[in-house]
N, C-alpha and C positions, 0 to 999 in steps of 0.2 A: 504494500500500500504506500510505502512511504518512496517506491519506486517510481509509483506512479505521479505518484504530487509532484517528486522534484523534476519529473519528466514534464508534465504539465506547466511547471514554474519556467524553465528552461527554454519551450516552446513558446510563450507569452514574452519570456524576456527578446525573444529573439524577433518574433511581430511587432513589438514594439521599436525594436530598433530599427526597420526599414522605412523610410523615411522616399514618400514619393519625389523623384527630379521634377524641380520647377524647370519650366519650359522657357524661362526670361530669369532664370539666375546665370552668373557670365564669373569664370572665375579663373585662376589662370592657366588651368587644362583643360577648360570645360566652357562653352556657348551653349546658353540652355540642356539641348539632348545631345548635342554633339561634343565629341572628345578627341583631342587633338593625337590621337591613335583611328579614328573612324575612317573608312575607307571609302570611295566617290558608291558606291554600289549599295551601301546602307541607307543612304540618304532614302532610298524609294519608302524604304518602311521606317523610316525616323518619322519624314515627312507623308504620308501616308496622307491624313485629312486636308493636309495642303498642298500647293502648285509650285512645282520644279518645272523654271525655265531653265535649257541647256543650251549650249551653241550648238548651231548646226555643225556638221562634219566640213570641213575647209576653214568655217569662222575665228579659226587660231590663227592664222596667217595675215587675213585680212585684219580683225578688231584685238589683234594682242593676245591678253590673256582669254584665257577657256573660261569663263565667267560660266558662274551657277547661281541663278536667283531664287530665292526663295521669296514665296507672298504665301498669303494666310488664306484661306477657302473665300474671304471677304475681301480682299484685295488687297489688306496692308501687308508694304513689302518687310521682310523681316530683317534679311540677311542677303549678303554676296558672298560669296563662298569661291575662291581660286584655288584648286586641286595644285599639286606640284609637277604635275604633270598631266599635258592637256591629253583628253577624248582616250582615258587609263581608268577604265571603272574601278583597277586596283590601288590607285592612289589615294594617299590623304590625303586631305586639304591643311594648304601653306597656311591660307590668310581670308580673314573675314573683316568683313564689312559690316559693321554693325549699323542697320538700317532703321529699328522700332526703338523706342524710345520706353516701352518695357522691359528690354534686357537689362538688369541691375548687375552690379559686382556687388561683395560680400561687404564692400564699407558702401554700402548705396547711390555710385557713382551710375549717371545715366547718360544716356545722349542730348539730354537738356539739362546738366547740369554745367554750371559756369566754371570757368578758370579756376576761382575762389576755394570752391568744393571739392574741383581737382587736386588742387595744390596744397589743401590741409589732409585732404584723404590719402595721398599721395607725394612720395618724394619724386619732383620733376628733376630728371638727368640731363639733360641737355633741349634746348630750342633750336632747328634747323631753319634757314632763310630758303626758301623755295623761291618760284617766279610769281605764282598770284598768293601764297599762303605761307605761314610756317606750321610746320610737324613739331611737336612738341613731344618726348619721348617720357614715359614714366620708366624708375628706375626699378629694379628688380622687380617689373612684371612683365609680360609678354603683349602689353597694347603701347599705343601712343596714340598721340590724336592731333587734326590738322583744323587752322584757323586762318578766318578770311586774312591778309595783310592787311582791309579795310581797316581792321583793327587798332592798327600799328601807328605808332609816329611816322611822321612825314618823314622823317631822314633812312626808315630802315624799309619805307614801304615799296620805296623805286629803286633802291639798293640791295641787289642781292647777293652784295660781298658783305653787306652791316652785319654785323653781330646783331644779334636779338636777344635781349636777358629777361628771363620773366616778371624782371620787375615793371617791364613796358608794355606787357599783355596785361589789360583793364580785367580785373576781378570780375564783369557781369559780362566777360565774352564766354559765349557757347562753342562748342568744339561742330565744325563744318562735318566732319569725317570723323567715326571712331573707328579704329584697325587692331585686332587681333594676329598677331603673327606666332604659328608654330614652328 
């Protein structure tokens, strides 16, 4: 009897601890249901109740990357998704694009959160000068994220030799792009 019980307890403690994946938690091996180990061929039964656009066959040559979209059965888009290797059902995916504004990370960072929230939630490692924007790199995680240059002072915004220090990215600028790279 007492075999049973602790059989019984064992079993409960073990239901208890599976804990269902949020579909919009982002963390840094993990995009919702995808995991930076998932291969292009899973995606059909990840994304199962929603719509995977894929490039056609030749569209790597012409538009660059193998791009994978993802939209919701509703039509908000979610995600981009670039495989490491284009039209290779066997590949993972390098890099995502994070599209919905309800993917969260585990300290609450979203696609509408500002500079401000970044920057206390997050140690920022370096700022990149681009041609329309700069990239902004979080340290020891695997995202970074890109902002208008509108943003910017005049001296660094037509200057893409200027240094950019984050102390000249305004607190209530939002991030244009967020990028997951594995």
């Amino acid at each position: 009897m007492k075999k049973v019980i602790a059989l019984i307890a064992v079993i409960l403690a073990l239901a208890s601890c599976t804990k269902k994946q949020d579909p919009f938690e982002w963390s840094k091996n993990r995009v919702g249901h995808l995991t930076s180990d998932m291969k292009v061929y899973q995606l059909d039964s990840i994304y199962a109740n929603d719509s995977i656009v894929r490039a056609v066959k030749g569209d790597e040559f012409s538009n660059g990357a193998n791009l994978i979209e993802i939209f919701e059965k509703g039509g908000a888009h979610l995600l981009t998704l670039t495989p490491n290797q284009a039209l290779d059902s066997t590949a993972t995916i390098e890099n995502i694009i994070i599209r919905d504004e309800r993917f969260t990370t585990i300290k609450g960072i979203t696609k509408s959160s500002s500079f401000k929230d970044i920057n206390a939630a997050y140690k920022i490692n370096s700022v990149d000068n681009m041609i329309d924007d700069a990239v902004i790199w979080v340290n020891d995680e695997n995202f970074y994220f890109s902002i208008s240059k509108d943003k910017l002072p005049t001296d660094v915004k037509f200057d893409i030799n200027a240094s950019i220090e984050k102390t000249m990215i305004p607190d209530d600028t939002k991030p244009q792009y967020l990028f997951v790279s594995w």
